[in-house]
N, C-alpha and C positions, 0 to 999 in steps of 0.2 A: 632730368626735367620732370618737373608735376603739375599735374593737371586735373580741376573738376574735370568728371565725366555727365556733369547736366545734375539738374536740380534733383537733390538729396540723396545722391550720389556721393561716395568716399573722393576725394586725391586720390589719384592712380600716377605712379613714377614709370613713364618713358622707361621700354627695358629694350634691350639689344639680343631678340632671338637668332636662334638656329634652329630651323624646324625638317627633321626628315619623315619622308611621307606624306610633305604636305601637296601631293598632289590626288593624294585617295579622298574613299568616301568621307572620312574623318576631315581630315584636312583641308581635302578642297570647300569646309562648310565654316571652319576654323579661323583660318588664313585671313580672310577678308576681314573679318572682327575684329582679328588682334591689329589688324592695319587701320581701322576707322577707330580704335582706342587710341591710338598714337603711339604704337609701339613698332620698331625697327624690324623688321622678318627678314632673315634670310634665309634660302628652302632647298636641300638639297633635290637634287632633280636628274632623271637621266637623261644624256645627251637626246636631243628633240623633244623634251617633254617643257621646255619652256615658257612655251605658251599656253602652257595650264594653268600656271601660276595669275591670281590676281596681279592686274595692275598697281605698283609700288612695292612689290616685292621681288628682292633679287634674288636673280637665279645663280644658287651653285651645279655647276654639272661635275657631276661623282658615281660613285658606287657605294650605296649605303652598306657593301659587306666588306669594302676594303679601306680603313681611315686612312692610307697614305691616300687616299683619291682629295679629300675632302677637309682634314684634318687642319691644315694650314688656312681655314677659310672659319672656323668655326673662332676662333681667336679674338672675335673683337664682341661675342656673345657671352653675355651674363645668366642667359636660361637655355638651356637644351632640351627641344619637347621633339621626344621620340615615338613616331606613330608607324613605322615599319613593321609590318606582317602580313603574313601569308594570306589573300584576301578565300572568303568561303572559306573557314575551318572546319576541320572535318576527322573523324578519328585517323583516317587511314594516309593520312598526310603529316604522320610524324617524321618523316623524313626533311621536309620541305621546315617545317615546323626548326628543325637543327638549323639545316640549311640555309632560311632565309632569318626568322625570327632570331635564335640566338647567336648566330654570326652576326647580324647586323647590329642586336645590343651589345656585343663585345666588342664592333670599330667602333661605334656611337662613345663607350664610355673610352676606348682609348683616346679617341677624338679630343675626348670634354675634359680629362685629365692633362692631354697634353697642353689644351688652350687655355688650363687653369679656368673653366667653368665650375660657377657657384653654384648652379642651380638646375637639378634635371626633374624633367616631366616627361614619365615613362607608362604609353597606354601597355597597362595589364590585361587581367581577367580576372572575373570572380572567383573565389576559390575560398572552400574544398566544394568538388560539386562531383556528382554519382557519374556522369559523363564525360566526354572530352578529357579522358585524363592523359594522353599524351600533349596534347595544348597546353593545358594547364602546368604539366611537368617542366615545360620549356619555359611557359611565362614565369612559372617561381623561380626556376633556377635564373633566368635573366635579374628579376629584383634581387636577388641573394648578392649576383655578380654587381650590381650598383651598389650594393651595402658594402662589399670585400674590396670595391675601390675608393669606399670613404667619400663618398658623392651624397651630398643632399640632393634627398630626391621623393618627389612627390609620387606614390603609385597609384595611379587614377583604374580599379575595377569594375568595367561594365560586364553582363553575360550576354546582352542581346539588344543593337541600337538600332531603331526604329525608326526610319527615313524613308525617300526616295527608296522605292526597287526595294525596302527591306520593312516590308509592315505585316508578311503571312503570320508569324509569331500572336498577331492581335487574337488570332484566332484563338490562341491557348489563355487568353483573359479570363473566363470560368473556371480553368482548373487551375490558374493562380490563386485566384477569388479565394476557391476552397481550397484551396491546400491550406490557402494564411487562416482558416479557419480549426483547422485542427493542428493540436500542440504538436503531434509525433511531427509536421513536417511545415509547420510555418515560418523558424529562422530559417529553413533550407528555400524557402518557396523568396522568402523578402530576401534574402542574400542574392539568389540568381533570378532575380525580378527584373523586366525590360525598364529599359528609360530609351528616351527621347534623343532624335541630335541635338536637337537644341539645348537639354538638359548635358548633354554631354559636353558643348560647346561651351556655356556657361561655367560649368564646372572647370574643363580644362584653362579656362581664364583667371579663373577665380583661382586655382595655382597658379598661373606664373605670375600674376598681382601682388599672391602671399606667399613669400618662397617659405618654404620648411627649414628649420633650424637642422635637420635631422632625416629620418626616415615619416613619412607622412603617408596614412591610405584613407585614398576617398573609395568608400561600396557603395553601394549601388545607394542607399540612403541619401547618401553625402550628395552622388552625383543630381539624383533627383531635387536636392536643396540646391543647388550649382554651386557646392562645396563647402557653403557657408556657416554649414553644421561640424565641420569635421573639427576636430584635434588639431593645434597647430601643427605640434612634434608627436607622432605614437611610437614609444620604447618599444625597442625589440621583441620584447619576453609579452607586449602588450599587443602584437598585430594579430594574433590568429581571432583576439578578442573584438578586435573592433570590426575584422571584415567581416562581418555578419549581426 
């Protein structure tokens, strides 16, 4: 099904998700949008977390680390937007980081392969970045793992989003300012630059709207435009160039 979305606005085509995560800070701001777009959600959820969920979207109750929980429910979804991770990242949490983060993109994509899913939205991180490099090691090697299953898939990189309960960051606004002022460190300072929920919300839309033919990265650029700058397809040999 296709539909304006309101005056001078694209056709947007009805799509049939499968969202895990969608009860976090990401999700629960997400969720609701893609349901007043007119699109289908279905959210993986742990048992009692159901009523976190917006009204019109259905609950799966599962284990986002183990796809025989869930697997069988993802089936009738055309896009799979994967928002599970370890919430507060933090270096000393590379365990949890295995643990929750790349075990759960490894049910996710068995999940989406088994239900013949066309289309995955997989939140990242910015990356290379002088910090966090046990996150970061997990988050690449999950994208690597969506690439080696042959999954089109969108990789959405923020470094720091800026909502409810998460705005201290504002404080480092001058020493973004200058950093982007001086060449030795202004791609590094615009690579790992804050954006918005709502810049992130838009952006995550604005992929499952335009599925990627291929491997696709929105950085932090892309997300602040709500994606509408990006590459439809970015070639392999071509990502380290555009995340930044």
């Amino acid at each position: 099904m296709a539909m304006p979305m309101g005056k001078g606005d694209e056709t947007v085509t009805a799509r049939q998700l499968f969202v895990t995560g969608g009860t976090g800070y990401l999700g629960g701001a997400l969720l609701p949008v893609l349901l007043a777009r007119g699109h289908s959600v279905r959210a993986l959820v742990r048992p009692g977390a159901e009523r976190k969920l917006p009204a019109g979207c259905e609950a799966v109750v599962g284990n986002a680390l183990d796809a025989a929980t869930f697997a069988c429910r993802v089936a009738a979804a055309d896009t799979l937007i994967h928002l599970v991770g370890v919430s507060h990242p933090a270096p000393w949490k590379e365990a949890e980081f295995r643990r929750v983060d790349l075990a759960s993109a490894r049910a996710t994509i068995a999940a989406a392969n088994a239900a013949g899913v066309r289309q995955c939205v997989y939140l990242s991180v910015a990356q290379p970045a002088p910090v966090m490099r046990s996150y970061i090691a997990v988050r690449a090697e999950c994208e690597q793992r969506f690439r080696d299953a042959g999954l089109s898939a969108t990789f959405v990189r923020p470094w720091y989003v800026l909502g409810p309960r998460h705005r201290w960051p504002l404080l480092l606004v001058p020493l973004y300012a200058l950093a982007e002022l001086l060449p030795a460190s202004r791609e590094t300072a615009r690579r790992l630059g804050l954006v918005t929920l709502r810049q992130m919300v838009a952006a995550l839309v604005w992929a499952v709207e335009h599925p990627a033919a291929g491997t696709r990265i929105l950085a932090v650029d892309d997300i602040r435009a709500g994606g509408r700058t990006a590459a439809s397809t970015v070639p392999a040999a071509a990502e380290g160039a555009h995340s930044g």
